[in-house]
ChimeraX commands (.cxc) that place a marker at each C-alpha (Angstrom):
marker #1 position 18.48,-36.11,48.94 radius 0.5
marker #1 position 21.68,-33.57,48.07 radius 0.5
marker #1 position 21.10,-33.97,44.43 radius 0.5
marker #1 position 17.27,-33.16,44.75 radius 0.5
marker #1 position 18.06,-29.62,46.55 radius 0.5
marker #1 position 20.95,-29.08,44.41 radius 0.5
marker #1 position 18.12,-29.48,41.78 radius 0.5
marker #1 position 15.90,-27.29,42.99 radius 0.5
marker #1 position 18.47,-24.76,44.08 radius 0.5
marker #1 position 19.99,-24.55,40.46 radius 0.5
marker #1 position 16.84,-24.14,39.26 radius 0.5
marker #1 position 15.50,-21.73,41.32 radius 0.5
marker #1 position 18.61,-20.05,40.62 radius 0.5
marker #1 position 18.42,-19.76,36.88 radius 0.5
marker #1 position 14.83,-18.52,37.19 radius 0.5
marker #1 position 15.91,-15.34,38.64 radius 0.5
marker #1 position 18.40,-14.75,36.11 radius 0.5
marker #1 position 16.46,-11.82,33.48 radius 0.5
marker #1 position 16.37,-13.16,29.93 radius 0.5
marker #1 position 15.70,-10.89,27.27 radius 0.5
marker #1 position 13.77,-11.35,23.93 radius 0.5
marker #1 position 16.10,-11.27,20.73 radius 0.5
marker #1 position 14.04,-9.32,18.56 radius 0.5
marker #1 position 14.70,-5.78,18.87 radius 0.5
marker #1 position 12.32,-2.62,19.54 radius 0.5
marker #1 position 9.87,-2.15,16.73 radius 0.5
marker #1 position 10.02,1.36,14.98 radius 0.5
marker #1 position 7.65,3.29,13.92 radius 0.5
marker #1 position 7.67,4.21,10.19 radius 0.5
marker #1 position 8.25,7.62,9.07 radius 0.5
marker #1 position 6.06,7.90,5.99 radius 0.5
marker #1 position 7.38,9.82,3.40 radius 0.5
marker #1 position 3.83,10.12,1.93 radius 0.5
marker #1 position 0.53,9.84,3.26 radius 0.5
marker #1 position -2.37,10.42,1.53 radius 0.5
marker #1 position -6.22,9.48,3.31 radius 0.5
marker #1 position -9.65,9.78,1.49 radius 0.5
marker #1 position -13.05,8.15,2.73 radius 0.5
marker #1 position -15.53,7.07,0.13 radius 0.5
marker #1 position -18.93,6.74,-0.42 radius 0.5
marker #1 position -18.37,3.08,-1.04 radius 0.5
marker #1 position -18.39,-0.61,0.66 radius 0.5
marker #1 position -14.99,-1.57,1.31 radius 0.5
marker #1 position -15.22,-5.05,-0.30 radius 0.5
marker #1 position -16.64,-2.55,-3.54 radius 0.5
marker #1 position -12.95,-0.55,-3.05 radius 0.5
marker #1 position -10.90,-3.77,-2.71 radius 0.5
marker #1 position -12.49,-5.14,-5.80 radius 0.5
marker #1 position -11.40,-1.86,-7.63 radius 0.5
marker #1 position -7.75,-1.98,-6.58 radius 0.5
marker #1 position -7.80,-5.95,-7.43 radius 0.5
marker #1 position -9.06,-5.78,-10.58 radius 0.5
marker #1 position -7.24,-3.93,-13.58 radius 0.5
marker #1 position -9.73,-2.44,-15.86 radius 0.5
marker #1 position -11.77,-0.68,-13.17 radius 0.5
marker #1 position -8.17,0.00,-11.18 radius 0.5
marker #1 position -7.68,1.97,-14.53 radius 0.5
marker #1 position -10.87,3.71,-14.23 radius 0.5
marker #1 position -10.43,4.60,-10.79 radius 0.5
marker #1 position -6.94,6.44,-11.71 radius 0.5
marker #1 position -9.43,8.97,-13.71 radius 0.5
marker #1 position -7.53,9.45,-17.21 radius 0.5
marker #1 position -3.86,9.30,-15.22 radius 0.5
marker #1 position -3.42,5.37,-15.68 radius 0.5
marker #1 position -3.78,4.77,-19.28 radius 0.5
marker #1 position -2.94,0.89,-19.54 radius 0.5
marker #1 position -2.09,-1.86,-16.64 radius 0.5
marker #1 position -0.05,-4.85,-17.68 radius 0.5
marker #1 position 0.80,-8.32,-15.45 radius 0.5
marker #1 position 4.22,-9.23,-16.69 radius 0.5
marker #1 position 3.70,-12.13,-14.09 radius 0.5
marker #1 position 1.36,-13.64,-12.21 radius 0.5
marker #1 position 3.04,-15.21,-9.70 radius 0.5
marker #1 position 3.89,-13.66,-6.27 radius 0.5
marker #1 position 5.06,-10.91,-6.60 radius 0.5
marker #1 position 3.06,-10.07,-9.10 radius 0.5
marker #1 position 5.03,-8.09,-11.69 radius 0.5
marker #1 position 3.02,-5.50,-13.29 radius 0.5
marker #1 position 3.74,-2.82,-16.08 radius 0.5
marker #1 position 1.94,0.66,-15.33 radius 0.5
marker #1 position 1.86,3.40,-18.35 radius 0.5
marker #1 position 0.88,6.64,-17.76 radius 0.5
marker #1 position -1.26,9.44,-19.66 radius 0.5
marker #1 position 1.94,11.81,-19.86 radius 0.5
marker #1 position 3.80,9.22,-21.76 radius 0.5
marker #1 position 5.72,7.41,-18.64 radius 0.5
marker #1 position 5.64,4.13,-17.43 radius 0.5
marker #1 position 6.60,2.19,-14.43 radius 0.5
marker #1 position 7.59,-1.75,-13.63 radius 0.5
marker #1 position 6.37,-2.68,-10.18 radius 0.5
marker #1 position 5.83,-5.81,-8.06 radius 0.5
marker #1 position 2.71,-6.36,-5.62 radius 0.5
marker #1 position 4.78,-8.31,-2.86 radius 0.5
marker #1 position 1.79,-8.71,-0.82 radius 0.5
marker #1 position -1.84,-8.40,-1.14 radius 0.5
marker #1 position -4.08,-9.56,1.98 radius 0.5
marker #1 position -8.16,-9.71,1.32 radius 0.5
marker #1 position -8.35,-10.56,4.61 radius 0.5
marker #1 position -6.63,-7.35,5.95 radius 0.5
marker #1 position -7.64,-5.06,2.50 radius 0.5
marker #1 position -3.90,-4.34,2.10 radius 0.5
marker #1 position -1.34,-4.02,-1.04 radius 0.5
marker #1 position 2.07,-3.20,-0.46 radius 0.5
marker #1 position 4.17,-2.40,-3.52 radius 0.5
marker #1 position 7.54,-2.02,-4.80 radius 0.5
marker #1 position 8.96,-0.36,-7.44 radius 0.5
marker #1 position 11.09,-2.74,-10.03 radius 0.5
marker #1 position 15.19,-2.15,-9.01 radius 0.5
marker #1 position 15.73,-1.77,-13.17 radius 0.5
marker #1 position 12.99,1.30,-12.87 radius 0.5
marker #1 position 13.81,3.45,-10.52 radius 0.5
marker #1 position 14.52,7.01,-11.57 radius 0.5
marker #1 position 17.97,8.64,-11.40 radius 0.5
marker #1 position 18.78,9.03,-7.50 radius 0.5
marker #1 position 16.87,7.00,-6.20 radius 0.5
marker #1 position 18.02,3.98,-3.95 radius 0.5
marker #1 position 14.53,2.62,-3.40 radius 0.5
marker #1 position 10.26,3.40,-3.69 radius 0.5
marker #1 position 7.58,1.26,-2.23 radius 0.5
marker #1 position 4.19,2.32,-1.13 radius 0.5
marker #1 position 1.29,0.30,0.52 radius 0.5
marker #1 position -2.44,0.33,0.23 radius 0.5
marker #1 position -4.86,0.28,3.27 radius 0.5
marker #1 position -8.45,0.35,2.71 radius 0.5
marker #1 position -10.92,-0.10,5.81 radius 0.5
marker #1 position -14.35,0.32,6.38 radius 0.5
marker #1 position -15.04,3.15,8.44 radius 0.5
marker #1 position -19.35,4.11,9.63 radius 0.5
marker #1 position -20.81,3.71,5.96 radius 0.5
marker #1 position -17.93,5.01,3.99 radius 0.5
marker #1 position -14.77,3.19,3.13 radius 0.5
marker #1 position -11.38,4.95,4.02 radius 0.5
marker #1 position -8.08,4.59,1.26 radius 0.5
marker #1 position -4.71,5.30,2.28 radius 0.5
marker #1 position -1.67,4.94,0.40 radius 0.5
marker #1 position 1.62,5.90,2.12 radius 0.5
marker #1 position 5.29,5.45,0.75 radius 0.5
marker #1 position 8.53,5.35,1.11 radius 0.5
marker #1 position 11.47,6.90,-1.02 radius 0.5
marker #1 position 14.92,6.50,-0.21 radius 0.5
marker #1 position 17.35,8.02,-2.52 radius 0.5
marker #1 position 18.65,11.70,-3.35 radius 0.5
marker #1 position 16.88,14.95,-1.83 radius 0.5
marker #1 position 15.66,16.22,-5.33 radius 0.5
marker #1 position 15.07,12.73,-6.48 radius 0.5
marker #1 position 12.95,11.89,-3.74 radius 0.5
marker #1 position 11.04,15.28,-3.51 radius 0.5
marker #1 position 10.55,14.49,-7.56 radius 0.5
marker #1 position 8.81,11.43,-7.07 radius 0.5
marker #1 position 6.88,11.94,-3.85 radius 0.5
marker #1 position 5.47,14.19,-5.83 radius 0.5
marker #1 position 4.31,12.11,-8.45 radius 0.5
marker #1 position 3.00,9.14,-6.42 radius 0.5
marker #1 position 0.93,12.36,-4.57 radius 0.5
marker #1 position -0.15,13.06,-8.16 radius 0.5
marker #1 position -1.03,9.70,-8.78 radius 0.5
marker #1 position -2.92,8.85,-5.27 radius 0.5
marker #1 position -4.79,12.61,-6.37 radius 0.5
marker #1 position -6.23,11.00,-9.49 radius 0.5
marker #1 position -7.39,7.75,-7.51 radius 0.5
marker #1 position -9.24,9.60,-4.59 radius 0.5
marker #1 position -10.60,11.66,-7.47 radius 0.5
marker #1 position -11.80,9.07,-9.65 radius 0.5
marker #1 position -13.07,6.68,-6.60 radius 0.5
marker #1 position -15.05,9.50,-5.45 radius 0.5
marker #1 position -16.46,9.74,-9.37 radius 0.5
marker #1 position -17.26,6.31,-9.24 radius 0.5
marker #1 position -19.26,6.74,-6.30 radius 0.5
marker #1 position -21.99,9.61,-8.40 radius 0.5
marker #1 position -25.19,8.20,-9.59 radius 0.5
marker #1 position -26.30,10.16,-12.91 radius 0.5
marker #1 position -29.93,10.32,-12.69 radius 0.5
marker #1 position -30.84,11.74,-15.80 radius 0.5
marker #1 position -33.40,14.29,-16.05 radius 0.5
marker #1 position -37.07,14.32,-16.98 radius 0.5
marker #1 position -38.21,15.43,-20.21 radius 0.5
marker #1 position -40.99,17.89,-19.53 radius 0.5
marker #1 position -43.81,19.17,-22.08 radius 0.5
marker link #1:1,2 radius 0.2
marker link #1:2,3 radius 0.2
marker link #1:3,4 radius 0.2
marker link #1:4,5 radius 0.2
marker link #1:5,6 radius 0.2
marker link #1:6,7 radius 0.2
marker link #1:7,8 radius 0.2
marker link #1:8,9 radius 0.2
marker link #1:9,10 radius 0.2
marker link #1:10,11 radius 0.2
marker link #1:11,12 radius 0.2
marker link #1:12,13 radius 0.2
marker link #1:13,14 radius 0.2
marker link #1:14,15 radius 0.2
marker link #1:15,16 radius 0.2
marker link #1:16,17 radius 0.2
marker link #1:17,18 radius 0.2
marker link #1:18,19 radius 0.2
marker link #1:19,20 radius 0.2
marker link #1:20,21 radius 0.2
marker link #1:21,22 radius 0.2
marker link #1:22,23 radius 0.2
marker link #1:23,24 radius 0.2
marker link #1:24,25 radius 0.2
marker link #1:25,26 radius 0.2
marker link #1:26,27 radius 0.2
marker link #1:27,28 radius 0.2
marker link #1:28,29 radius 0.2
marker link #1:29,30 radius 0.2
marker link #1:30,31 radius 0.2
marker link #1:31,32 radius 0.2
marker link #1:32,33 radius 0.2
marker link #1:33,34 radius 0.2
marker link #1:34,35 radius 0.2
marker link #1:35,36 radius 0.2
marker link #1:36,37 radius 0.2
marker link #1:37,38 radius 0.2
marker link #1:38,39 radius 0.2
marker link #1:39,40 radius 0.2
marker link #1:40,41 radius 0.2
marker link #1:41,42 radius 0.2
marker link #1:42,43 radius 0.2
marker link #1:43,44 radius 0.2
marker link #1:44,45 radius 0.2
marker link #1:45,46 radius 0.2
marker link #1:46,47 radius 0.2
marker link #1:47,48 radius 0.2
marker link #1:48,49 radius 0.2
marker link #1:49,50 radius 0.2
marker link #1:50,51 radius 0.2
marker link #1:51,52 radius 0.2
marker link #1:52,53 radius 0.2
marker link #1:53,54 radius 0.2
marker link #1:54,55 radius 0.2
marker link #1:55,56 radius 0.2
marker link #1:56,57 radius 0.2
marker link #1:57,58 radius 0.2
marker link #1:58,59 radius 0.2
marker link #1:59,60 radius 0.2
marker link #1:60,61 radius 0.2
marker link #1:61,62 radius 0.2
marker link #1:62,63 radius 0.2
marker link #1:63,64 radius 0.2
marker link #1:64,65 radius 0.2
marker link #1:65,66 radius 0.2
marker link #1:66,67 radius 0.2
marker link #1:67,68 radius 0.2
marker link #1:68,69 radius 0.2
marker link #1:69,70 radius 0.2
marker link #1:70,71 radius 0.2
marker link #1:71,72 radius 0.2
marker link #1:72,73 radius 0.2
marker link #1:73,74 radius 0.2
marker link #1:74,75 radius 0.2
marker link #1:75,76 radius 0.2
marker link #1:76,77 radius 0.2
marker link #1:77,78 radius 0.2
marker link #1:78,79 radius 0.2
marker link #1:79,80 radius 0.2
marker link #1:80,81 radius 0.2
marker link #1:81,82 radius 0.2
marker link #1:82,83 radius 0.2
marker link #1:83,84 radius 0.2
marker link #1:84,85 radius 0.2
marker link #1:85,86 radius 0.2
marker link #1:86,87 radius 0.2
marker link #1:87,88 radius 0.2
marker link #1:88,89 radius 0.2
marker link #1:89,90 radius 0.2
marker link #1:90,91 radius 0.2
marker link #1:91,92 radius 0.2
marker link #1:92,93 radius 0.2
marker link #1:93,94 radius 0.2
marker link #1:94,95 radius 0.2
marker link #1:95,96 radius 0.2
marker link #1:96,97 radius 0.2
marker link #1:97,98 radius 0.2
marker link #1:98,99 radius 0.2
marker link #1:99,100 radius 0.2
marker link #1:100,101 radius 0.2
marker link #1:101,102 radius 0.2
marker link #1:102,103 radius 0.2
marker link #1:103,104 radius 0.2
marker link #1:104,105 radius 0.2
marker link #1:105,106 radius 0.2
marker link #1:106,107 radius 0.2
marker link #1:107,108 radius 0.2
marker link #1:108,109 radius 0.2
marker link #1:109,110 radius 0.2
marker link #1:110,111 radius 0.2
marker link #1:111,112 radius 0.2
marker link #1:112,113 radius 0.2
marker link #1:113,114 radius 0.2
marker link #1:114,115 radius 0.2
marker link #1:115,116 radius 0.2
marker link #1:116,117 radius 0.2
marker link #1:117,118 radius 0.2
marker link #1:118,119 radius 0.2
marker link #1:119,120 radius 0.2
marker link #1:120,121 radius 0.2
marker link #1:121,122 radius 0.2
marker link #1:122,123 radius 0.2
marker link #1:123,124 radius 0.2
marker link #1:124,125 radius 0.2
marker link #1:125,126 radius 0.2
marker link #1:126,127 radius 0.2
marker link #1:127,128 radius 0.2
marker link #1:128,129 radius 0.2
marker link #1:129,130 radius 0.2
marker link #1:130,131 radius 0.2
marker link #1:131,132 radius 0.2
marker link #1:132,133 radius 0.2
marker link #1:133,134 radius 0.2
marker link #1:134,135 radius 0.2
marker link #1:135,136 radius 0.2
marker link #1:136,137 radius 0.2
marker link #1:137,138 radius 0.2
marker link #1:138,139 radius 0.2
marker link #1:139,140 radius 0.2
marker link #1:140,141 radius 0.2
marker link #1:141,142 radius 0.2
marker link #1:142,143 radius 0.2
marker link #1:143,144 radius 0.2
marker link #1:144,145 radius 0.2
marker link #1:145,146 radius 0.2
marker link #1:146,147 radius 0.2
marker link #1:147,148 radius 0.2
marker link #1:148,149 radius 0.2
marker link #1:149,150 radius 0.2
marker link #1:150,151 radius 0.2
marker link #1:151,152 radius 0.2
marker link #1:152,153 radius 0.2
marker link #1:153,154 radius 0.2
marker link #1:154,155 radius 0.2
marker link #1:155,156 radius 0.2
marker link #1:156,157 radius 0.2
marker link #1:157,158 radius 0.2
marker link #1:158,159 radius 0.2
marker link #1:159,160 radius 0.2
marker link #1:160,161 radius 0.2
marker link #1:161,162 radius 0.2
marker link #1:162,163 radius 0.2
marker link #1:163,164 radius 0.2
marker link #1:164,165 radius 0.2
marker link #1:165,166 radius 0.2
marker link #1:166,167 radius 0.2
marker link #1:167,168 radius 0.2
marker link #1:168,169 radius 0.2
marker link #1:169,170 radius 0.2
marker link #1:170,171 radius 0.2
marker link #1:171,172 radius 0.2
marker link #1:172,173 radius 0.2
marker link #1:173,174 radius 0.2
marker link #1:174,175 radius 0.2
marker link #1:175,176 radius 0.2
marker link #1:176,177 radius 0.2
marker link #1:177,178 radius 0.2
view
């Protein structure tokens, strides 16, 4: 009978003692870049544009001149060239239909000068009868560095929204009249 309420006492005991979780606070993310558009477009329509190369190059309108899968397998290594000459090696380290989301890093051997690090993600979700896009990123590297090439992924993200908004124009063309 003394063991049993020792038992119960040590147990009793320990269940009053706090215990605390060992994963720490999540943080929210301070987006270097953030860049929203809604379009005139189903969002399985946008997610089959941003999975599918030649109309991911038509969607950049003009900036994206060729895209390249160096390989296939997760992540998906892909070479980007741009109209002003440039080019860029990135990896798509995750891409969930389910959720409509890409997140992307830039290849270690291509960052520019200064900087440390470059990712950016993709969110597209369906919002009334329009589709919303957002791309944000993160830079880590020098001041100038950074500023340099936040504002080309802004530049790039531009010619997207621009082009999926394009996309979404019907040309009706007009009636010849006598």
């Amino acid at each position: 009978m003394k063991k049993i309420i020792l038992s119960l006492m040590l147990l009793i005991s320990f269940s009053t003692v706090k215990t605390y979780a060992q994963m720490g606070a999540a943080q929210k993310v301070s987006w270097d870049l953030d860049k929203s558009v809604d379009i005139n477009m189903e969002a399985d329509q946008v997610w089959e544009i941003f999975t599918n190369i030649d109309l991911l190059k038509k969607a950049s309108n003009g900036y994206v001149t060729e895209i390249m899968v160096v390989d296939a397998n997760m992540p998906v290594s892909r070479k980007i060239a741009f109209a002003n000459g440039g080019s860029r090696l990135e990896n798509i380290t995750q891409q969930e239909a389910h959720n409509k989301l890409i997140a992307i890093d830039f290849a270690d051997s291509n960052l520019p000068k200064g900087i440390k690090s470059a990712q950016y993600a993709i969110f597209i979700k369906a919002k009334d009868n329009k589709t919303n896009v957002t791309w944000r990123g993160l830079v880590k590297g020098d001041t100038e560095a950074k500023k340099a090439l936040v504002a080309q992924l802004m530049a790039e993200f531009d010619s997207y929204a621009s082009g999926l908004d394009q996309m979404t124009k019907k040309v009706i063309p007009a009636a010849k009249l006598n």
